[in-house]
DRENSEDREN-112452 format. One line per field, with one value per residue: y, z, x of N, C-alpha, C, O in turn; residue number from 1. Coordinates in steps of 0.02 Angstrom, whole numbers. Example, Ala and Ser with C-alpha at 12.3 -4.5 7.8 and 13.67 -1.06 7.14 Angstrom:
2
n.yy = (-284|-112)
n.zz = (390|354)
n.xx = (660|642)
ca.yy = (-225|-53)
ca.zz = (390|357)
ca.xx = (615|684)
c.yy = (-165|2)
c.zz = (390|394)
c.xx = (660|645)
o.yy = (-166|57)
o.zz = (423|402)
o.xx = (712|670)
num = (1|2)
END
This chain:
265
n.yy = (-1922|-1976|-2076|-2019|-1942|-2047|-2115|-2002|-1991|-2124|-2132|-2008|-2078|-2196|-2099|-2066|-2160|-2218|-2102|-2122|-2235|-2215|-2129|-2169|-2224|-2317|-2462|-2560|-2662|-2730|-2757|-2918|-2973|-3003|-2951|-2788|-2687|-2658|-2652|-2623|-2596|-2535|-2584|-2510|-2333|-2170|-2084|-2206|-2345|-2485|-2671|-2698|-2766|-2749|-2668|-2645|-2574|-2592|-2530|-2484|-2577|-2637|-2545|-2537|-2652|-2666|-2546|-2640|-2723|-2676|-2620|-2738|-2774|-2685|-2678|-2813|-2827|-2704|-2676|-2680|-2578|-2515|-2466|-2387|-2381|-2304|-2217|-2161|-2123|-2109|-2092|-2175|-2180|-2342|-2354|-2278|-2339|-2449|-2387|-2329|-2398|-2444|-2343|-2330|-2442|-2568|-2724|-2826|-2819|-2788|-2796|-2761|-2820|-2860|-2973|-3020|-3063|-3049|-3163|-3272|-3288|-3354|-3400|-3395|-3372|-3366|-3305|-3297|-3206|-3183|-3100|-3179|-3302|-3330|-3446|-3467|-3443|-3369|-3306|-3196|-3149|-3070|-3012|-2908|-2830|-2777|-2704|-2623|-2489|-2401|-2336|-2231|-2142|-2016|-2000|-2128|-2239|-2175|-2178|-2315|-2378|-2399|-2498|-2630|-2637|-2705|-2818|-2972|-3025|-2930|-2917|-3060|-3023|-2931|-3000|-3053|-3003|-2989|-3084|-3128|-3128|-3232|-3358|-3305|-3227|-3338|-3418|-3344|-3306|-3420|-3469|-3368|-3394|-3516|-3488|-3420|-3521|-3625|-3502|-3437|-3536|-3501|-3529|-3590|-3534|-3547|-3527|-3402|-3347|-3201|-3067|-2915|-2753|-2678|-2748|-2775|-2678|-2691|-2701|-2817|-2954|-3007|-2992|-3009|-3000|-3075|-3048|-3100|-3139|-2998|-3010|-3122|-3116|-3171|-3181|-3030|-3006|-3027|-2985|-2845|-2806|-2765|-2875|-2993|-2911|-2890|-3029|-3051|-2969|-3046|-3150|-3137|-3076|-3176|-3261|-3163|-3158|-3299|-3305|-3206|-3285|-3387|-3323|-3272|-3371)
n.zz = (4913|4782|4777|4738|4629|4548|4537|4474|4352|4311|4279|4195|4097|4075|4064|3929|3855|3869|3808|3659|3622|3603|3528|3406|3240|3222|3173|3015|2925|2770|2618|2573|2450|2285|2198|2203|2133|2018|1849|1780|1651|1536|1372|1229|1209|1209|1065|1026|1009|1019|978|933|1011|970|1047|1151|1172|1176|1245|1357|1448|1455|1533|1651|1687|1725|1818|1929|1947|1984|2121|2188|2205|2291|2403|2453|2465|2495|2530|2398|2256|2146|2002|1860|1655|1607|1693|1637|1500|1394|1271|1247|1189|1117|1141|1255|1343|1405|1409|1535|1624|1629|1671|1812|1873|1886|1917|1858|1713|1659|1558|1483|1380|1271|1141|963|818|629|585|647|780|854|905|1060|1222|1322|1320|1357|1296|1272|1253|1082|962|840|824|761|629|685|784|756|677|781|835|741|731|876|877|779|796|806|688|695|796|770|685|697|607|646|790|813|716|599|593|531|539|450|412|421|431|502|641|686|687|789|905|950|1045|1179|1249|1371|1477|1460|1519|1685|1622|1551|1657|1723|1633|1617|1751|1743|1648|1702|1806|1751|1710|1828|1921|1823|1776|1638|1448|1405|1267|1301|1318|1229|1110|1031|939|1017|994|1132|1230|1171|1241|1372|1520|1582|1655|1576|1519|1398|1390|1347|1359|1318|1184|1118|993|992|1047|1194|1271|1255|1320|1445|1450|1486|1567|1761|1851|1788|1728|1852|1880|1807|1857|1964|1943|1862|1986|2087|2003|1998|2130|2174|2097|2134|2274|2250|2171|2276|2371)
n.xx = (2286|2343|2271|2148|2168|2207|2079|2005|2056|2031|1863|1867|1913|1813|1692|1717|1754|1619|1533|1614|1549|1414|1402|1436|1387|1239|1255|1207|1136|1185|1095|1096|1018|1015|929|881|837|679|655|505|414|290|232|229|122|68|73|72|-12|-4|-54|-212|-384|-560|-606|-492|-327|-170|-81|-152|-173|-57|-4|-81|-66|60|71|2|59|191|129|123|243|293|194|256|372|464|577|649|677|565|528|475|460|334|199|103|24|114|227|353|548|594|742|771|690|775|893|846|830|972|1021|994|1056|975|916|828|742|544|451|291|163|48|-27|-59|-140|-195|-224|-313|-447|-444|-335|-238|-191|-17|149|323|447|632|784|844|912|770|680|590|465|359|395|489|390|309|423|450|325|327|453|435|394|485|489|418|476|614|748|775|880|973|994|973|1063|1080|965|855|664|613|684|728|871|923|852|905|1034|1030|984|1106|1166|1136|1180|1249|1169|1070|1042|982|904|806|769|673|589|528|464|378|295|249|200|70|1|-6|-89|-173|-236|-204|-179|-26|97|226|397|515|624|687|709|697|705|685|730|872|999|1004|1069|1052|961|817|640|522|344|219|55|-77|-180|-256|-338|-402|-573|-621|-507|-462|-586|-551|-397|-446|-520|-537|-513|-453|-338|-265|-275|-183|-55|-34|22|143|212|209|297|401|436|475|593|686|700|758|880|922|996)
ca.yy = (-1876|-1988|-2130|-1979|-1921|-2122|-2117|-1967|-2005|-2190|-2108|-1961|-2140|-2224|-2069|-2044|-2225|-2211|-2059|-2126|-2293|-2169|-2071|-2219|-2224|-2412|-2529|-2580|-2720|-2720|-2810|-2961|-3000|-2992|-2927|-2759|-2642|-2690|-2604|-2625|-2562|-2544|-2568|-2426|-2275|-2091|-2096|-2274|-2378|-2553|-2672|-2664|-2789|-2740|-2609|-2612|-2549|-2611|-2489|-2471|-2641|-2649|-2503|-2567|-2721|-2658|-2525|-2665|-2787|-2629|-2623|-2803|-2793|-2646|-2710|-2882|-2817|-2657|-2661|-2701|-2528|-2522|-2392|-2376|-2314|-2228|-2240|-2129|-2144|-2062|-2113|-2183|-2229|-2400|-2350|-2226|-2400|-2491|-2324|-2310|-2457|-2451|-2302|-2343|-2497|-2625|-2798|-2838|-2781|-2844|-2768|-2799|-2829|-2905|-3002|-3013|-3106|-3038|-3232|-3285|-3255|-3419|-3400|-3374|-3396|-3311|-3312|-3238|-3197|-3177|-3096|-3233|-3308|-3341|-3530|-3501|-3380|-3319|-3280|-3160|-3091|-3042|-2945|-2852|-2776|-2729|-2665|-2548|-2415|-2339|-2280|-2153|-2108|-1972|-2030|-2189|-2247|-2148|-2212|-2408|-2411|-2435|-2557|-2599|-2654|-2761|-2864|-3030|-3021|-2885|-2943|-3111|-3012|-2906|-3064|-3108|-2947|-3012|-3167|-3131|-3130|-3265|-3406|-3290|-3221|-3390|-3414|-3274|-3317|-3504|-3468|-3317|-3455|-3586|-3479|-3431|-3601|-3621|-3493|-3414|-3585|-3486|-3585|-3536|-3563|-3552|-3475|-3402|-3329|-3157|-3003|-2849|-2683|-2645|-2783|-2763|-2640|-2712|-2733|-2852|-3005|-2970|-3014|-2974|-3040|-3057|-3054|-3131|-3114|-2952|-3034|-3170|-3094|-3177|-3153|-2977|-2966|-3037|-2925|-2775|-2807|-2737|-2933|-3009|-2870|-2908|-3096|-3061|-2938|-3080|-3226|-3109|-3066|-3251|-3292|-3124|-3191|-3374|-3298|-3168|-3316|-3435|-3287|-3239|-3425)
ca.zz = (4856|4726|4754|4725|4583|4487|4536|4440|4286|4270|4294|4148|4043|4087|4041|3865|3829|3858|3751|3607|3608|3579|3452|3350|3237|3235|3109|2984|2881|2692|2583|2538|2406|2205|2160|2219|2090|1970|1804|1739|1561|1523|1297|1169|1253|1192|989|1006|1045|1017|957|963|1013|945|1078|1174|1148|1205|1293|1412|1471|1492|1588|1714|1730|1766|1887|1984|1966|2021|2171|2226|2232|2335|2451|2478|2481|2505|2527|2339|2227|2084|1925|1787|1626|1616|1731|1629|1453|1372|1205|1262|1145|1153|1162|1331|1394|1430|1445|1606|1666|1639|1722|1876|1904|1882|1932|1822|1681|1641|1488|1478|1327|1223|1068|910|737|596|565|702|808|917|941|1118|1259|1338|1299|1371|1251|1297|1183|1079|894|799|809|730|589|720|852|718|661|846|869|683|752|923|830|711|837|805|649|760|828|747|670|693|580|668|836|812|685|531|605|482|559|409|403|467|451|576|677|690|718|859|942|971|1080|1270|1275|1447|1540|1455|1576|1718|1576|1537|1713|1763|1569|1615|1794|1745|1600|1745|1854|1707|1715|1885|1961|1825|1713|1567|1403|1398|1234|1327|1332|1165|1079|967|961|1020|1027|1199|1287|1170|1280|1445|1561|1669|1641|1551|1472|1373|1414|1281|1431|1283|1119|1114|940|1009|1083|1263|1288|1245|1387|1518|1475|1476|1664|1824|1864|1729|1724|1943|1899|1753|1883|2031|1915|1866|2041|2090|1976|2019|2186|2153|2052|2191|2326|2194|2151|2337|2396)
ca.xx = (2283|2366|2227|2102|2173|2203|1983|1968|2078|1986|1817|1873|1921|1759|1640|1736|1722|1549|1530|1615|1491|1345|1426|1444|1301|1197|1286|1148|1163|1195|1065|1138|1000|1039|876|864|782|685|638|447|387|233|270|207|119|49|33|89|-51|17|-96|-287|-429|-606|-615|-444|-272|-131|-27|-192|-179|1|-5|-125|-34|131|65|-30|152|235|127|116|312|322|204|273|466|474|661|654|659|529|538|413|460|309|163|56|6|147|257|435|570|635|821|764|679|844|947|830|850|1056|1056|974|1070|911|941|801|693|512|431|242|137|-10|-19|-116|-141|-255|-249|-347|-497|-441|-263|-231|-124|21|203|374|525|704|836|887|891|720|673|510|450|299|428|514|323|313|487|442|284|348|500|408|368|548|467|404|535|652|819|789|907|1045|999|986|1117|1051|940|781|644|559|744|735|934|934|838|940|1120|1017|973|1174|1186|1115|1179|1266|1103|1013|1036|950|832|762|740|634|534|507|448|322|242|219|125|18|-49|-30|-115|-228|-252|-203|-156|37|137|303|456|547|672|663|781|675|748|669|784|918|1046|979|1133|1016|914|792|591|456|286|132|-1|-120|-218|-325|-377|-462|-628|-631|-444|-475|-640|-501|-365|-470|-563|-484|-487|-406|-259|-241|-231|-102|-16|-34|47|189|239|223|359|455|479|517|663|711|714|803|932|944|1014)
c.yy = (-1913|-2046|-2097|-1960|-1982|-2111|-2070|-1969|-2095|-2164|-2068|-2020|-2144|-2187|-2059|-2099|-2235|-2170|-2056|-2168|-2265|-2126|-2099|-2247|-2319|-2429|-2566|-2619|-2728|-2785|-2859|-2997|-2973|-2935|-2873|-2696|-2686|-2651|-2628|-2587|-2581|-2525|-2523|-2353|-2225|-2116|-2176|-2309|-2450|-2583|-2673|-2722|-2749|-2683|-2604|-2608|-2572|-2600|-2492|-2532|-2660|-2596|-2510|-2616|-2718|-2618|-2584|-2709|-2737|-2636|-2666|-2807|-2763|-2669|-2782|-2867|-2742|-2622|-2652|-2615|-2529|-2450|-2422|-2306|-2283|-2257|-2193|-2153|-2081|-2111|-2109|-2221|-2287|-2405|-2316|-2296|-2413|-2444|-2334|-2354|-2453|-2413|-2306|-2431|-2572|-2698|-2844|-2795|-2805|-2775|-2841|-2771|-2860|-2916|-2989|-3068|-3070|-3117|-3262|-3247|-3307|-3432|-3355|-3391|-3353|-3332|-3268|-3250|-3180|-3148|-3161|-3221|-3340|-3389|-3524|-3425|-3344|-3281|-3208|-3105|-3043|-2991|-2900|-2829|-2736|-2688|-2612|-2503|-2391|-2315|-2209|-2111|-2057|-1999|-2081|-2230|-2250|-2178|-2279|-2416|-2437|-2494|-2552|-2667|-2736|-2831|-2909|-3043|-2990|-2873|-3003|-3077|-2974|-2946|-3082|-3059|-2958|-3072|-3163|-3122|-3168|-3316|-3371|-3256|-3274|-3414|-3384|-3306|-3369|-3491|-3424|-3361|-3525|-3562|-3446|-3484|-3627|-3588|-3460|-3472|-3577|-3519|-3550|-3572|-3553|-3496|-3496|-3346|-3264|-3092|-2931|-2805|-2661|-2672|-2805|-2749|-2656|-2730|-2764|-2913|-2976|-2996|-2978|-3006|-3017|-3079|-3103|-3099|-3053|-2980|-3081|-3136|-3124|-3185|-3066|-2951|-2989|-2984|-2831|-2781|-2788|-2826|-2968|-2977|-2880|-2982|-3091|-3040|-2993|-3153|-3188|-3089|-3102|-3267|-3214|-3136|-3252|-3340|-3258|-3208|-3360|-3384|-3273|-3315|-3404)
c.zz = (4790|4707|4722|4633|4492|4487|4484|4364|4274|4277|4208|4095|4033|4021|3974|3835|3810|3784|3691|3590|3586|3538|3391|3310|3221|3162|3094|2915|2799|2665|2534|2458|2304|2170|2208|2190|2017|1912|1775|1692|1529|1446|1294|1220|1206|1120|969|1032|1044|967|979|962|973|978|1138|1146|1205|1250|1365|1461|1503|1534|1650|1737|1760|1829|1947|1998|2023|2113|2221|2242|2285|2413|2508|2512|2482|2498|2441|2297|2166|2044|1874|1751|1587|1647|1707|1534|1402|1303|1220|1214|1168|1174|1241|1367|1424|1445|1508|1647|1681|1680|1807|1901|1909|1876|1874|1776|1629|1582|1484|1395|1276|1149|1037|876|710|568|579|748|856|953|1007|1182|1287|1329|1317|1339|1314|1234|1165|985|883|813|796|672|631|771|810|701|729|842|804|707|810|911|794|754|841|746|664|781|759|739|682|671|627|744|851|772|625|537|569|507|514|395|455|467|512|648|711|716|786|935|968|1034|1157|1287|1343|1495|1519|1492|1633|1678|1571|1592|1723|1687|1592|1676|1790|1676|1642|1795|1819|1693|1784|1931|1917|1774|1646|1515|1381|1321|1244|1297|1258|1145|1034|966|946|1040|1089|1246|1256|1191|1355|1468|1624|1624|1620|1525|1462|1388|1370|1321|1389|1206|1117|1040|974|1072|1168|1286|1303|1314|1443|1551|1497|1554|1708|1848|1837|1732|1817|1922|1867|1798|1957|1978|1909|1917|2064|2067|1979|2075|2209|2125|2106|2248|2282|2198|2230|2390|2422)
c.xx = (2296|2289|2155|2106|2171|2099|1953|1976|2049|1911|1825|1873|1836|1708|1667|1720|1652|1518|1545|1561|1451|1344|1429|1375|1283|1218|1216|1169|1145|1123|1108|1099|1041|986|853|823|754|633|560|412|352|256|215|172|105|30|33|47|-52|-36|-177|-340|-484|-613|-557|-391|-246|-72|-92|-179|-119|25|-27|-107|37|123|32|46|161|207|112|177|329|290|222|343|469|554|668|630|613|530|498|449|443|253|114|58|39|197|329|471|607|713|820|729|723|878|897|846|931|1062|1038|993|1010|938|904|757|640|462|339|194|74|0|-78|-100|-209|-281|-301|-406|-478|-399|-270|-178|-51|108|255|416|567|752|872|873|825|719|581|487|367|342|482|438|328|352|465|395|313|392|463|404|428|550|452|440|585|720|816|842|994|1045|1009|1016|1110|995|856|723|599|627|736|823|957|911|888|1008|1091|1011|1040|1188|1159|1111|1219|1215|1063|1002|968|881|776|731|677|549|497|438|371|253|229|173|68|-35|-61|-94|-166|-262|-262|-159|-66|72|211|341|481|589|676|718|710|729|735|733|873|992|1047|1039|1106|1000|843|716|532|396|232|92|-51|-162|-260|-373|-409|-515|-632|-570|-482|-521|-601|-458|-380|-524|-497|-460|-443|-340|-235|-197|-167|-42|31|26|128|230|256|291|428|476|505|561|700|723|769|880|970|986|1086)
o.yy = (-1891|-2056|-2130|-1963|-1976|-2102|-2081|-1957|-2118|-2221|-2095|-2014|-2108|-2211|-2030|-2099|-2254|-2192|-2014|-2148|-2287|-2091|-2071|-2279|-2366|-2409|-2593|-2604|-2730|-2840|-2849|-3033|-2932|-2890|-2889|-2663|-2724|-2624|-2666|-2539|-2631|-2474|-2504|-2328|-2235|-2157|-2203|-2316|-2478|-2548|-2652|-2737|-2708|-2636|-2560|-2636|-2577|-2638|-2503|-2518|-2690|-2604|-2491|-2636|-2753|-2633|-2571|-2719|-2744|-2651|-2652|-2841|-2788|-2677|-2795|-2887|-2735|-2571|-2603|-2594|-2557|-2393|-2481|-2248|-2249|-2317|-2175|-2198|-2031|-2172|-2059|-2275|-2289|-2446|-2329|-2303|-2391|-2449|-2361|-2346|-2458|-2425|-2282|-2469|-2621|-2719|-2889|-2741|-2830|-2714|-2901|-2716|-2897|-2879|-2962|-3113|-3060|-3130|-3283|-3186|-3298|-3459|-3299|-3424|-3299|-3393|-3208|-3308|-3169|-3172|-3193|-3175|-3388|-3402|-3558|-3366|-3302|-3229|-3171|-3044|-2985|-2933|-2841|-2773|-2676|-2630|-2554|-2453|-2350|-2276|-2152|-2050|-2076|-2020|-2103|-2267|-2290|-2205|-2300|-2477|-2490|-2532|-2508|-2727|-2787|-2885|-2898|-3077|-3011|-2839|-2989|-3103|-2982|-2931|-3128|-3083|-2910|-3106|-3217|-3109|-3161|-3325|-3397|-3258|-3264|-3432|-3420|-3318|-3366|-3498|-3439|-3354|-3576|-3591|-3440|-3483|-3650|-3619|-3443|-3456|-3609|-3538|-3499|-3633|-3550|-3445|-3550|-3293|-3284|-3087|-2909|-2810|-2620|-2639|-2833|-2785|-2633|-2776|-2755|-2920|-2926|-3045|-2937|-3063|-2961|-3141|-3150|-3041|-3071|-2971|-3061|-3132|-3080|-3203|-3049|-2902|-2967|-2954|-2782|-2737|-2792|-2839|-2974|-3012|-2871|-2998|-3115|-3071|-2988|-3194|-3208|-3080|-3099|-3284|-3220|-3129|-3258|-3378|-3284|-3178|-3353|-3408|-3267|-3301|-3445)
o.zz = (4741|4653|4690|4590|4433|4435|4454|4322|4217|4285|4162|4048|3996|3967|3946|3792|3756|3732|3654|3546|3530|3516|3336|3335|3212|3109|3135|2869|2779|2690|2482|2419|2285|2129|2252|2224|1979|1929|1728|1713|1493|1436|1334|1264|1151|1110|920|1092|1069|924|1033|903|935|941|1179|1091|1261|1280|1422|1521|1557|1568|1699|1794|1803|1882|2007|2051|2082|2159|2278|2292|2327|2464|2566|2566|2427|2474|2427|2305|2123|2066|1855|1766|1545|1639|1751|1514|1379|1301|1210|1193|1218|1212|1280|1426|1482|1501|1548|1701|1739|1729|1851|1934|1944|1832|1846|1796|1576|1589|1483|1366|1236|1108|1059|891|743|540|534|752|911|1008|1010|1175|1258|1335|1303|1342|1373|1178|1201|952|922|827|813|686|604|795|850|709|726|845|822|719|804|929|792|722|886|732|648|783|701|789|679|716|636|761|895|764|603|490|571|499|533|371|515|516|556|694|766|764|837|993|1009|1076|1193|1320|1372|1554|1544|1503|1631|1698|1582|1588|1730|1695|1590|1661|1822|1668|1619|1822|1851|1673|1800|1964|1951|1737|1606|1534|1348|1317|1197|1266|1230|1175|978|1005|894|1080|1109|1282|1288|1174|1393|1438|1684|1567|1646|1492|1497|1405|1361|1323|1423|1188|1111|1035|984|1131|1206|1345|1350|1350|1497|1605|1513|1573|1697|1861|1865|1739|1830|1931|1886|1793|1985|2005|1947|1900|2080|2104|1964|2084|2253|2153|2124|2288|2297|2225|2240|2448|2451)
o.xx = (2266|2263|2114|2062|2154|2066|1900|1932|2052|1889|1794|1834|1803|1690|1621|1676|1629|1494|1519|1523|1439|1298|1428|1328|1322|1194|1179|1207|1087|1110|1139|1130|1082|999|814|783|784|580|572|379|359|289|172|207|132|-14|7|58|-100|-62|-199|-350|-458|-629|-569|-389|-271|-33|-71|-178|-116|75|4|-121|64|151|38|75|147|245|94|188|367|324|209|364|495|578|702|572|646|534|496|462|473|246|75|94|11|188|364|452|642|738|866|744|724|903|935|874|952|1099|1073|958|1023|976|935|737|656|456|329|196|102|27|-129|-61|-260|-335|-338|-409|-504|-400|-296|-127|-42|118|249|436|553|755|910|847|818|777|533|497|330|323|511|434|350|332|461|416|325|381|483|422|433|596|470|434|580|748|873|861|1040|1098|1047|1017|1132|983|814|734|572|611|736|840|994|933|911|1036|1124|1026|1040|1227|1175|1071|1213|1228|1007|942|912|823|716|673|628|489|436|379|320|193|203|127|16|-93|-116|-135|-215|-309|-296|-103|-53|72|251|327|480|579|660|766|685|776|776|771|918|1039|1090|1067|1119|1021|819|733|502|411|209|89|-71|-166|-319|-433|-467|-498|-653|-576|-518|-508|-620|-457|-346|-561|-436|-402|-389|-289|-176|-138|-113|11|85|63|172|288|315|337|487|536|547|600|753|759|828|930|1030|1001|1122)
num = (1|2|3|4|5|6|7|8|9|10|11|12|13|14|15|16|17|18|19|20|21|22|23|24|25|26|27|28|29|30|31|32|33|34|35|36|37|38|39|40|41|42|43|44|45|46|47|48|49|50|51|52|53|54|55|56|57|58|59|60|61|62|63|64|65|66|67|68|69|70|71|72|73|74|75|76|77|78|79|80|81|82|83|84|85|86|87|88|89|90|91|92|93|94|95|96|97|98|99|100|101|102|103|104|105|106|107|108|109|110|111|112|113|114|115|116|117|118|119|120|121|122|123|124|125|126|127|128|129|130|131|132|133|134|135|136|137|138|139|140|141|142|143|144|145|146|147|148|149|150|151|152|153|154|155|156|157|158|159|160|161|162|163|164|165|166|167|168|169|170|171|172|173|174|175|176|177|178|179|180|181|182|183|184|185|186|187|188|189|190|191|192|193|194|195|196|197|198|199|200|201|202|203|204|205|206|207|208|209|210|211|212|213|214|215|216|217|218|219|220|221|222|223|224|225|226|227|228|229|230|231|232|233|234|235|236|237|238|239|240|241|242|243|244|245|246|247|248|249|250|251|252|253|254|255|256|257|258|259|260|261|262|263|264|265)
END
């Protein structure tokens, strides 16, 4: 009776043991990478049409190139969250850029774009900023146009702080404001102007320096990208083909995941 009864109380053990094991839900392993969301912003949008080739505009272009980024990242990494902020052809202010990004935690945030000059019909080539100081009076022309579109915007004034867009002073003190991410900024800049030449043999004038309001507030690493000239006429018939805006999208991804394997060491 007693040896009956030890059989039934290790048996009652046994089957509970069991029953907790299977109750326990499957241990799933944390992503150990750095780079897990990452913010893409397509610049100007709705009344804002950036600037303008002979027959394109410049929100169209960087719209098409961030949705194709967007979806070369998702399907390469999937694990990797992507946000657009805006994926339609709508008029976002630059302070709600970076607020989106802050609020959704964004590891990174890539801000796409096209250049100009009424100087030029020849100037060409592609170029990524970083928040920084000025080292050239073109790299200042630059941040004053993209800057102006908070004319647009309502209170301006009251939102950026007195900040005046035609001031090369204010520009210059905006520039001191994201220097804790420029190390991995310049990174990500350098890398996305080497596979510009790498992989679509486009003429890059490198990595630079400027204080935009878009990447201003950015609590990430952070860049802007001038995809290329719409003033110069065969720039312009590149960025404006479904091909052309793929390769821009394919070079940019390139160097988003060299930086995501780099960061992920």
């Amino acid at each position: 009776m007693l040896k009956l009864l030890k059989l039934v109380i290790v048996a009652c053990f046994l089957l509970a043991s069991v029953a907790f094991v299977f109750q326990q839900e499957p241990v799933t392993e944390k992503s150990g990478s750095r780079v897990n969301t990452v913010v893409i912003d397509a610049g100007h949008g709705g009344k804002d049409p950036g600037t303008r080739g002979k027959y394109t505009k410049e929100k169209d272009v960087a719209l098409a190139v961030a949705l194709e980024l967007g979806k070369k990242i998702k399907a390469e990494t999937p694990d990797v969250k992507v946000l657009f902020t805006r994926s339609t052809d709508v008029f976002i202010e630059l302070g709600e850029r970076s607020a989106f990004a802050n609020r959704n935690n964004a590891d990174l945030f890539i801000s796409i774009h096209c250049n100009a000059t009424p100087r030029s019909r020849t100037v060409r080539g592609t170029e990524t900023f970083v928040m920084g100081l000025h080292k050239t009076e073109g790299n200042l022309e630059v941040a004053k146009r993209e800057n102006s579109v908070i004319l647009q915007e309502t209170n301006y004034k009251q939102k950026y702080k007195g900040f005046d867009p035609e001031s090369p002073l204010a520009h210059i003190m905006l520039a001191n404001y994201q220097s804790a991410f420029i190390s991995s900024s310049v990174k990500l800049a350098d890398l996305i102007e080497k596979k510009f030449q790498s992989i679509s043999e486009r003429d890059s004038r490198g990595v630079k320096q400027a204080g935009f309001l878009v990447l201003w507030r950015c609590a990430m690493p952070s860049v802007l990208i001038e995809t290329g000239f719409l003033s110069s006429p065969d720039e312009e018939e590149y960025l404006s083909s479904d091909a052309g805006q793929e390769e821009v999208a394919k070079c940019i991804h390139a160097a988003f995941m060299a930086y995501k394997k780099d960061m992920d060491r």
